[in-house]
N, C-alpha and C positions, 0 to 999 in steps of 0.2 A: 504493500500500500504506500510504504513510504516511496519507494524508488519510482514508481509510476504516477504521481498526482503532482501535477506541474507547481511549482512554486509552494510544495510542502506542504503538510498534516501536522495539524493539532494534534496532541493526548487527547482533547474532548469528542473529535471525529474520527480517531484512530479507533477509539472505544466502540462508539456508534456504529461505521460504518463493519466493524469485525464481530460485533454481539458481545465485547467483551467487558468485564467490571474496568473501571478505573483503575482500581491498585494492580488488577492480572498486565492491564497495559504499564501503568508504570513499573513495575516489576521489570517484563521484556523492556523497555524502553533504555531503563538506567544498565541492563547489564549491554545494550549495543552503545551505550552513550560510553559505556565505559573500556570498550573494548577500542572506540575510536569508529566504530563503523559508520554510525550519524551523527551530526550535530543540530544545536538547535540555533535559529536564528531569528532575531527580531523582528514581526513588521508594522511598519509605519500604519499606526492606526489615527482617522479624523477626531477621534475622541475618547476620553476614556483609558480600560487598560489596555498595555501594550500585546496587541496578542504574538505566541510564540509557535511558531511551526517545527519541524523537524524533517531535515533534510540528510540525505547520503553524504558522506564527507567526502569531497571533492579531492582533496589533499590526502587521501589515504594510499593510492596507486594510480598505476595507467594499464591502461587493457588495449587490446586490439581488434579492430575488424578488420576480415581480410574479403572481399567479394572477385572472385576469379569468374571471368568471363569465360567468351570463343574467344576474343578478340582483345581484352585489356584487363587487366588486373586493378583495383581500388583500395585499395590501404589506409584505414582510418586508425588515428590514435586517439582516446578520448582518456578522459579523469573517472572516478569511481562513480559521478553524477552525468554520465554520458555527457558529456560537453566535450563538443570534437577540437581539437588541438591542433590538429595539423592532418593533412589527408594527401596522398601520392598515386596520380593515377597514371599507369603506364602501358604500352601496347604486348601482349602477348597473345599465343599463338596457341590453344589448346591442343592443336594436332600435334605440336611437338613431343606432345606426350609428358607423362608425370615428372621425368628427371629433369630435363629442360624447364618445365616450366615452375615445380615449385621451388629451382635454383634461382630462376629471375625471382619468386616472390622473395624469396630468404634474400637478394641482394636489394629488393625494393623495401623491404623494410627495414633491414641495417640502414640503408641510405634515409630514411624515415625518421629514425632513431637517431643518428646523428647529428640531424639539422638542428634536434631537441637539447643536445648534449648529453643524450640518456643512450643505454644501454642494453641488450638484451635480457640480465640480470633485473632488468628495473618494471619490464613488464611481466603482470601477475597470471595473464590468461590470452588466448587469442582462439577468437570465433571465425569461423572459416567458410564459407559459403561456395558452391561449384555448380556448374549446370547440368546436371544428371542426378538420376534414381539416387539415393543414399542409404545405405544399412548404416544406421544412427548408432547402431552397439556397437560395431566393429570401426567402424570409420575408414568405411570405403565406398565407393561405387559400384552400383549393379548394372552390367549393358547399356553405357549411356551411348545413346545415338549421337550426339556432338564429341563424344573426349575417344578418338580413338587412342588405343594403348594405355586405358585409365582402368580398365575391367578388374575389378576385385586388388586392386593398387591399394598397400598400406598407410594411403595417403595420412591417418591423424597419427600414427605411429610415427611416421617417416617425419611428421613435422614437431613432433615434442621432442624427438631423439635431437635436432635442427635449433629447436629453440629452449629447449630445456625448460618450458610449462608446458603449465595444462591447454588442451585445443581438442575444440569443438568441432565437428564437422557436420553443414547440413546440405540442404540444395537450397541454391539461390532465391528462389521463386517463395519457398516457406520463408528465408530468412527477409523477407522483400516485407510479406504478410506482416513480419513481427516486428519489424521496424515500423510499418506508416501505423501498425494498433500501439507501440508503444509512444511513439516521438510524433507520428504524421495525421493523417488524413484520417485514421482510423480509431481515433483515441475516444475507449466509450463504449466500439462497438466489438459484439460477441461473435458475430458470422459474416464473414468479409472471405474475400477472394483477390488478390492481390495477382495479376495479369503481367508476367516478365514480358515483354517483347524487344528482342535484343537479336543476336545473329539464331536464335532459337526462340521456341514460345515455351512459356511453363505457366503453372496454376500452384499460389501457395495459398491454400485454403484454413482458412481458423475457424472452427464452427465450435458452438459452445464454450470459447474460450479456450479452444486449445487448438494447437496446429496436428492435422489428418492427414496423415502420411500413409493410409493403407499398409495392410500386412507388408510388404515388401520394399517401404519407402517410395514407389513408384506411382503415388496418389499425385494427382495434379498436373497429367502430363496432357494436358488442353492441346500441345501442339500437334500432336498425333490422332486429336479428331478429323477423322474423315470428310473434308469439304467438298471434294470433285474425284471420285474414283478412278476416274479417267484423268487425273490431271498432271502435275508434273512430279515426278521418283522423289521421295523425298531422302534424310540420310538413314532412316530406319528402315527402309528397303519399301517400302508400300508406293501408293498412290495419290495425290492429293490431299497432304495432308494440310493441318493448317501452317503448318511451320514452315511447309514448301511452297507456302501460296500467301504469307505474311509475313514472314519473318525478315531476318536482315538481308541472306542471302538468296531469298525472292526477289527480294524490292531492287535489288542489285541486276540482279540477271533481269527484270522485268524494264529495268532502265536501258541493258544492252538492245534487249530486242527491239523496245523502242526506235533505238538510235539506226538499228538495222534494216528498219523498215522505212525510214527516211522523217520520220517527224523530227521535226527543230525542236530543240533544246539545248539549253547551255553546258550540258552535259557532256556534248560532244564534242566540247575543248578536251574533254580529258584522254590523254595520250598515255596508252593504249583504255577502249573503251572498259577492256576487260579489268581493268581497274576499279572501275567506276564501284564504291562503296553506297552502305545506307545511308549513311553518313551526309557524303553527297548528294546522295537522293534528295534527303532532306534538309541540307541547306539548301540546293536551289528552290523547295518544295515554298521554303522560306519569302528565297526573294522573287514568287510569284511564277516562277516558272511551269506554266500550263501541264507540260507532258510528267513532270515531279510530283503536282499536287493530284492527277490522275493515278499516280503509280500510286502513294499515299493514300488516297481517298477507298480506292476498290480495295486495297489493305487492311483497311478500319472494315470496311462492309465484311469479307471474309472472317478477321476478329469479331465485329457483333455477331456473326452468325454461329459460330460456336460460342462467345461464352452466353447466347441464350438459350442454349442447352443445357449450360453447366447454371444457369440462373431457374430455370425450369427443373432442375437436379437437387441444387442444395438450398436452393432458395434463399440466399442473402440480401444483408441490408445495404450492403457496397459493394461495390467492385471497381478497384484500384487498378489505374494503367501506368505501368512504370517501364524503364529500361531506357535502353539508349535510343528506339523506335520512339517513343511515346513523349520524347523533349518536345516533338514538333507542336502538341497539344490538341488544341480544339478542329487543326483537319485532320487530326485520327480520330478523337474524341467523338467530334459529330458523328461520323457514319455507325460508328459503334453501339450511340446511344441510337439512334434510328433503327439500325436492324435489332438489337438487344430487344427495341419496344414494338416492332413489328411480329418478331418470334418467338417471343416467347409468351409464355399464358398471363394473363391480365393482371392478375391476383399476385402473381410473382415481381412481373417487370413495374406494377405501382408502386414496390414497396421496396426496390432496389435505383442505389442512387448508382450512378458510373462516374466516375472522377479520376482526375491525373495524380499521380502518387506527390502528396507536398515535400518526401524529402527529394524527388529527384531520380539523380544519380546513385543517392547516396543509403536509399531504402534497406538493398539489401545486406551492406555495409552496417548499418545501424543495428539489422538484425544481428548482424555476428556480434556486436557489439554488446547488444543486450543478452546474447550467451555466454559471450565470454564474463560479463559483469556476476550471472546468475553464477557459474560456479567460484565464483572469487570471493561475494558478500555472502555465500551460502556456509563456505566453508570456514570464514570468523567469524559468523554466527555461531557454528557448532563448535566450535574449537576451545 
C-alpha cells in the first residue's frame, strides 16, 4: 500500500484501507521505520494539524530495469521509490542470440553505472523483461518466435552469475501491464491488457489484480491471432498472423512494397529501400506523409480487430497501447478504437476504454523495475 499510493499513506488510511486496528498498523509501521525501509514525511497542510504520510525510502538503494527488445535494449536505474535516475537506450539485435546480446546488456549497464559513479556492488536487484513465452520459475524462454537461439537459454542464471544479485525475468508485454497499473495509465485499475506493438505484438494481461501468464507462460501472445489465413508467413511458421500484418517488421516490408509499386513517398530517399524501418515509417507517418499514414492506419485496423477479441475474451476496463509502434499515437489509436467498437459485443466495448501507454517507452522498463523493487523491500521486510 505504501509503495503504490502516489504521494504516500497515512497510519489512519493504512489502517482503513487494510481492515486493520491502529496499534496492529503501528506495530508493522515502527518495525519498517526502523529497519530504514520507509520514512515519514511532512505535508503542507491549509490548516490545522500537520498531517504525516509515509513513504519508501528513496535513499535506501538503486534497483534496475532492464526491457530487451528485437531491436534495442532500455536500461533504467531508479531509487527504492521508483524515481528513475538515469535511463540508456541502445540498439540490439535479438537474432544474435543470448551471448551476444546479454554481453551488450552487461556492457550497457556498466556504462549506466558509471555515469552515476556507482557500481555493480551498489545495485540491490535487476528486473529483466524479453519478448517471448517465459517459464517465471526457471528463468528462461519457451519457443519464442522472435529470439532465435534463446530456447530454454539460462538467461536469469547467466545474469546473476554476471551481476552478482538477484534478477527477475519476465516477458515484456506482462512487464508493460505492470508498469502503466503501477506508475501509468492504469493506476486503480484491476483488468487491463496492456498491447506491446514493437518489431512483434504481445498481450500483458492483469485481470483480478494479478498478471495471467497461463500454464506455460505463453498467455498473451495477441500477435499470433489469426487475421488473414491466407496472408503473409509470419516468424512462427503460420499465416497471417497479427504480428505479420502489424507489427514492426510488416509496416516495414509494407513500406517497401509501396515504394515498389510506384507510389510517392518520402521514403524512397532511403538508400537501399530494404532498409527502410518502422521507425521511418512512422516518422514520415508524422510529417504527413500520405503512403506512411496509410501503412499506419490499416495497422491500427488489423490491431482493433484482434484485440476485440481479446476484449470480447476477458472483458477489461482498459487496454493500453505501448511500444515503439504506438509513439505515433492517435493515427494508431483511432483505427483501433473504431474496429475495437465495431467488433466486439456492446456490453464489452462500453465499458473498455483504449488508451496510449502514459509511460511511453518506458512501461515495460518500469515493470522490471517494480520487480526488481518487490524482491529487494520484501526481503528487509522479513529479514
Amino acid at each position: 500500500m505504501i509503495r503504490f499510493t502516489p504521494g504516500g499513506i497515512s497510519r489512519v488510511e493504512l489502517a482503513r484501507q487494510l481492515g486493520l486496528t491502529r496499534a496492529a498498523v503501528t506495530t508493522i509501521v515502527n518495525d519498517l521505520l526502523e529497519k530504514n525501509i520507509i520514512c515519514e514525511d511532512e505535508r503542507k497542510s491549509a490548516g490545522g494539524r500537520t498531517p504525516i504520510v509515509l513513504e519508501i525510502n528513496p535513499k535506501r538503494g538503486r534497483v534496475v530495469g532492464v526491457d530487451i527488445g528485437a531491436t534495442h535494449a532500455n536500461i533504467i536505474l531508479a531509487d527504492y521509490s521508483a524515481r528513475v535516475i538515469r535511463d540508456h537506450e541502445f540498439p540490439l539485435r535479438i537474432g544474435d542470440g543470448p551471448e551476444a546480446c546479454l554481453q551488450k546488456v552487461d556492457e550497457g549497464l556498466r556504462e549506466l553505472l558509471a555515469k552515476e559513479g556507482l557500481q555493480l556492488s551498489d545495485v540491490s536487484a535487476v528486473g529483466v523483461g524479453v519478448p517471448g513465452p517465459v517459464v517465471v520459475e526457471v528463468g528462461l524462454v519457451s519457443a519464442p518466435p522472435i529470439m532465435p537461439g534463446w530456447d530454454n537459454f539460462p538467461i536469469r542464471d547467466r545474469l546473476e552469475a554476471m551481476w552478482g544479485c538477484p534478477v527477475t525475468l519476465n516477458n515484456d508485454a506482462e512487464l508493460g501491464a505492470l508498469g502503466e497499473w503501477a506508475y501509468g495509465a492504469a493506476r486503480g485499475e484491476s483488468n487491463i491488457a496492456y498491447i506491446k506493438v514493437g518489431t512483434g505484438v504481445g498481450a500483458g494481461l492483469l485481470l483480478g489484480g494479478q498478471i495471467y501468464r497461463g500454464s506455460t507462460g505463453s498467455a498473451g501472445e495477441i500477435g499470433h491471432f489469426t487475421i488473414d489465413e491466407n496472408g503473409p508467413r509470419c516468424s512462427c511458421g503460420n499465416r497471417g498472423c497479427l504480428e505479420a500484418m502489424a507489427g514492426g517488421y510488416a509496416i516495414s516490408a509494407r513500406a517497401v512494397q509501396q515504394i515498389k509499386a510506384g507510389h510517392r513517398t518520402v521514403l524512397a530517399e532511403i538508400d537501399p529501400i530494404t532498409a527502410i524501418t518502422a521507425r521511418d515509417v512512422i516518422s514520415a507517418a508524422r510529417r504527413g506523409d500520405l503512403v506512411a499514414q496509410h501503412i499506419v492506419i490499416d495497422g491500427g485496423r488489423h490491431l482493433g480487430t484482434a484485440i476485440a477479441s481479446l476484449v470480447n475474451l476477458i472483458n477489461p476496463s482498459m487496454v493500453i497501447v505501448g511500444g515503439g509502434v504506438a509513439q505515433i499515437g492517435d493515427l494508431l489509436l483511432e483505427p483501433i478504437r473504431q474496429s475495437v467498437k465495431a467488433r466486439s459485443l456492446r456490453v464489452s466495448s462500453s465499458a473498455v476504454r483504449v488508451t496510449e501507454a502514459l509511460l511511453g517507452r518506458r512501461s515495460s522498463g518500469m515493470g522490471a523495475v517494480v520487480q526488481a523493487l518487490t524482491i529487494v523491500l520484501h526481503e528487509l521486510a522479513e529479514a
